[in-house]
N, C-alpha and C positions, 0 to 999 in steps of 0.2 A: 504494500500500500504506500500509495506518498506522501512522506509527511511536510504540511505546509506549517510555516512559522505566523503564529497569528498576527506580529506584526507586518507581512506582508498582507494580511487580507486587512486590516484598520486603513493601508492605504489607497485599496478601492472605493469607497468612499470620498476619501479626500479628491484624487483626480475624477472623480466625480463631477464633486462640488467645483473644481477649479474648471474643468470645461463647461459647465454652465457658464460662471461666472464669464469666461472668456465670450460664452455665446451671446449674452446680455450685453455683454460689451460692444460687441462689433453691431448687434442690433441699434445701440443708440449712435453711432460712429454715421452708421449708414443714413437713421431718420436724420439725423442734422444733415447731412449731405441732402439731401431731398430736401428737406426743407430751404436751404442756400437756392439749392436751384430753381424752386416755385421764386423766391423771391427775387431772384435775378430776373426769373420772366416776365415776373407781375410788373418787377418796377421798367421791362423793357417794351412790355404793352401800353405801360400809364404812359410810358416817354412816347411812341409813337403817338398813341391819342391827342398827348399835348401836343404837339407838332402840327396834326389833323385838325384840331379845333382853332391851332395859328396859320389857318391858312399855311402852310407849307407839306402839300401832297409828296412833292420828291421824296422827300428826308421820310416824313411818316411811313410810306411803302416800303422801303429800304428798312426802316427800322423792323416792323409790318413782318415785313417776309422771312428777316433773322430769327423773330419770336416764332411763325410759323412751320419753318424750317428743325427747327429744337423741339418741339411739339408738335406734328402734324395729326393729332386727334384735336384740336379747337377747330371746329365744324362752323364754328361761325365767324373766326378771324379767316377763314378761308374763304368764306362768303363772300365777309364784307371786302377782302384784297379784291376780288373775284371784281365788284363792283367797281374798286376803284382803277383796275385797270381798264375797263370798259369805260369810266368817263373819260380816263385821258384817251382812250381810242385805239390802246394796245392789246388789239385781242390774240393775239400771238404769243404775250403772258400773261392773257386769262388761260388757255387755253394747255400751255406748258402749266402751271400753274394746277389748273384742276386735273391733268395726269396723275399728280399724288395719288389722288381718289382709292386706287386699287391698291395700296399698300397699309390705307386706314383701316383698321379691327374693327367692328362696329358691334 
């Protein structure tokens, strides 16, 4: 029979609790990382809007399309781009543009 010493089984437990602890770990490591990035985007959609409501279309779309580009599930920043290439009259990047379409999860 094998004899095991019981101070090796006291430390299954222990590496236990330390790969938890390690797994908790890396779960908060990751939410803050998600979180950075919602707010990078948020604050890169407020900035195109503001742009959009100063009269200045260039810069908005350009900013627009970076945010859309990084998230290509916002269904209605795609829209609304979708529109604003249609006023200035570029339907050539409405149209590139809504190609995404078939790579969106829905």
């Amino acid at each position: 029979m094998i004899q095991i010493e019981t101070g090796w089984l006291l430390l299954i437990p222990i590496f236990f609790g330390l790969g938890w602890l390690a797994s908790r770990w890396d779960l908060r490591l990751e939410a803050r990382q998600d979180e950075r990035e919602r707010l990078k985007q948020q604050r890169s959609t407020f900035k195109g809007l503001n742009l959009l409501l100063n009269e200045q279309p260039d810069q908005a779309i350009e900013t627009l399309v970076k945010v859309a580009q990084l998230d290509p599930e916002t269904v209605d920043l795609h829209f609304s781009l979708g529109n604003l290439f249609r006023r200035r009259g570029e339907t050539s990047e409405q149209f590139a543009f809504i190609n995404i379409w078939p790579t969106v999860k829905i």
